[in-house]
ZAKEMAR-283158 format. One record per residue (C-alpha): residue number from 1; x, y, z. Coordinates in nm, 2 decimals, always signed. Layout:
+-----+--------+--------+--------+
!   n !   east !  north !     up !
+-----+--------+--------+--------+
! NUM !      X !      Y !      Z !
...
+-----+--------+--------+--------+
# end
This chain:
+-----+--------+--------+--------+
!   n !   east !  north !     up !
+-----+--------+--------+--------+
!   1 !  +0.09 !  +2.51 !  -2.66 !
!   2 !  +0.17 !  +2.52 !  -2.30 !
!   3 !  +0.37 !  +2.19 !  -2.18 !
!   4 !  +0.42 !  +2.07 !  -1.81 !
!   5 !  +0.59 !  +1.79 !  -1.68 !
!   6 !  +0.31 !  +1.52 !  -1.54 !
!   7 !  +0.40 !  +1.43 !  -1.19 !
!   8 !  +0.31 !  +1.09 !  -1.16 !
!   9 !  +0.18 !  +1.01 !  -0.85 !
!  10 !  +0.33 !  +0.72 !  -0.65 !
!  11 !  +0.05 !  +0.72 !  -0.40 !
!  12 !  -0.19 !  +0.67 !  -0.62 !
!  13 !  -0.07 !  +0.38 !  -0.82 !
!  14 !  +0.08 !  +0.22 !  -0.49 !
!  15 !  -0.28 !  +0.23 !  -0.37 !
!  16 !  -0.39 !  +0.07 !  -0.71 !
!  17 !  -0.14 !  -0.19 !  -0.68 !
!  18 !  -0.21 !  -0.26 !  -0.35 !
!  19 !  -0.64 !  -0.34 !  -0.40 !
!  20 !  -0.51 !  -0.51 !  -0.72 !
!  21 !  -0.31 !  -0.72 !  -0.49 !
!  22 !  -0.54 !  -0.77 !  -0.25 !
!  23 !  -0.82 !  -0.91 !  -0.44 !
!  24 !  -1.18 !  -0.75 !  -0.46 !
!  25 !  -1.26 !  -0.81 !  -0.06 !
!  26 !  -1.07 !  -0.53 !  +0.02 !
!  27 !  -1.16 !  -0.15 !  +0.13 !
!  28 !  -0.89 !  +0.12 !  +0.18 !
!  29 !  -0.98 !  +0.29 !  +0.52 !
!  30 !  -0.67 !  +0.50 !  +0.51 !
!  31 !  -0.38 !  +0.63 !  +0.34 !
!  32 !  -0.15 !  +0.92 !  +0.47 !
!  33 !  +0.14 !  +1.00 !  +0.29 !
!  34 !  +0.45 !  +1.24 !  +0.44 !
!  35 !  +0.75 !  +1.35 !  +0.23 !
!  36 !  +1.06 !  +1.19 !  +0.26 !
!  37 !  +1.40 !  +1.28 !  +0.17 !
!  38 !  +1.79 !  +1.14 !  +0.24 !
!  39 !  +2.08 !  +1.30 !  +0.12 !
!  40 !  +2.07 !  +1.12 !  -0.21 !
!  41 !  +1.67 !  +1.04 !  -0.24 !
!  42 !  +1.35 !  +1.19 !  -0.25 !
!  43 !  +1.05 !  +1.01 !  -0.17 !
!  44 !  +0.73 !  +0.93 !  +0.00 !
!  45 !  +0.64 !  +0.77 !  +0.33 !
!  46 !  +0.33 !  +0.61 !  +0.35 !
!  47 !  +0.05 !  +0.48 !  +0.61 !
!  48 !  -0.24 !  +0.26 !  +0.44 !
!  49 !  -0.50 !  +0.07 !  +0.62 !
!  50 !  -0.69 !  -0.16 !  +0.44 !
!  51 !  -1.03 !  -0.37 !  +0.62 !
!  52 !  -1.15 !  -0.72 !  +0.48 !
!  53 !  -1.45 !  -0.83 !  +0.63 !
!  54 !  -1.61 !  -1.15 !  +0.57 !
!  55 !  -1.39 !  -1.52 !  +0.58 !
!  56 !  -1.31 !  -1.51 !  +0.22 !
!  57 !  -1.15 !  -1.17 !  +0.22 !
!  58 !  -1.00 !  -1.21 !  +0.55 !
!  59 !  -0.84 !  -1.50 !  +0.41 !
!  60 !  -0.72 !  -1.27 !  +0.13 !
!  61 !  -0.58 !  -1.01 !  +0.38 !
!  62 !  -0.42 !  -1.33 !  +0.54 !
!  63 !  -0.25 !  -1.43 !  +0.19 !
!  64 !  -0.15 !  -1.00 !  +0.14 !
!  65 !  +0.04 !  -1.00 !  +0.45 !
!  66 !  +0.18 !  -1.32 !  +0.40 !
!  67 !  +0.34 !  -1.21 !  +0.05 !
!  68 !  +0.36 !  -0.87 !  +0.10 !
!  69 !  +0.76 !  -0.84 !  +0.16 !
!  70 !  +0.85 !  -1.06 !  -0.12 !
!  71 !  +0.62 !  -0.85 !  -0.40 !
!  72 !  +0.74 !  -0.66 !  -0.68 !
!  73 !  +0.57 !  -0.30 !  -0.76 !
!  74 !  +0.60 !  -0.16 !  -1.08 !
!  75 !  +0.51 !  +0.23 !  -1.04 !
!  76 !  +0.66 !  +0.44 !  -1.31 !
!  77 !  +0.92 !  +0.71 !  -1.18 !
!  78 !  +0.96 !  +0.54 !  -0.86 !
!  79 !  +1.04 !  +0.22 !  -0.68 !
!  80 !  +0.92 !  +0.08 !  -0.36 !
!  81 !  +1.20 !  +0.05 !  -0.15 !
!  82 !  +1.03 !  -0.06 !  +0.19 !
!  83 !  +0.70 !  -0.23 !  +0.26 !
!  84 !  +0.57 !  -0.39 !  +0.55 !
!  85 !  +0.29 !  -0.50 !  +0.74 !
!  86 !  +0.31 !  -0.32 !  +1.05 !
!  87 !  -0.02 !  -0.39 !  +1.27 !
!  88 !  -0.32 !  -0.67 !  +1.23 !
!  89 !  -0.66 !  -0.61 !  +1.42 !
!  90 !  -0.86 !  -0.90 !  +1.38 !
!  91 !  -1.22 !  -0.91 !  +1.50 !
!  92 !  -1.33 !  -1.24 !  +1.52 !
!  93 !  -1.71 !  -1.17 !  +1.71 !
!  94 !  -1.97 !  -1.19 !  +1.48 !
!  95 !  -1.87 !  -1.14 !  +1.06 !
!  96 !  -1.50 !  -1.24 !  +1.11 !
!  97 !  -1.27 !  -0.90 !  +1.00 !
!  98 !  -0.90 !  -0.81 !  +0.90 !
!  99 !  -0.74 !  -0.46 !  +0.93 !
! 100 !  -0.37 !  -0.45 !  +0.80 !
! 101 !  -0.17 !  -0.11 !  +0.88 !
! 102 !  +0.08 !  -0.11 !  +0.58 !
! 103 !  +0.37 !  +0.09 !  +0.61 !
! 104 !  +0.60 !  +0.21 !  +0.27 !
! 105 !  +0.87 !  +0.41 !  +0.18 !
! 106 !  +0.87 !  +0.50 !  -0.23 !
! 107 !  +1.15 !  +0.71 !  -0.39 !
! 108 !  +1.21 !  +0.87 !  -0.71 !
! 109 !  +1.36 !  +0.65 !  -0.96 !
! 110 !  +1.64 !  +0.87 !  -1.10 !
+-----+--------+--------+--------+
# end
């Protein structure tokens, strides 16, 4: 039997976490992930964009950014050690709409 470590994937279950989060007005436009490394850590950087269109989930996106910095993630083998908002679009001509750029930073939990 052949046996391989299974990488978990932090993008992945960040991105799960995130919709989760978000409540079911959301759509992920986006997500670009970099690797990221320091002289003690490994990691992740990443870049997700996530649209709510309609006044109840712009309201959600509203409540998201809101809470965002204060949340605990859970994602096994890593830990979330930055997360912002770091843009808002809002289109407010015709169906009211919310675009949040979310920035992280995940890192291997040792």
């Amino acid at each position: 039997m052949i046996q391989q470590a299974i990488r978990r994937d932090p993008a992945t279950a960040l991105i799960r976490a995130l919709i989760a989060l978000a409540g079911p007005g959301v759509e992920l436009q986006e997500h670009r992930g970099t690797s990221w490394a320091s002289a003690t850590f490994a990691g992740m950087r990443h870049v997700l964009r996530l649209h709510f269109a309609g006044a109840d989930a712009v309201a959600q996106g509203d409540q998201l950014a809101r809470r965002l910095g204060d949340q605990e993630f859970t994602i096994a083998g890593h830990i979330v050690a930055d997360i912002a908002v770091r843009d808002t679009h809002r289109r407010c001509d015709g169906e009211p709409a919310l675009t949040l750029t979310i920035e992280a930073l995940t890192v291997e939990d040792a």
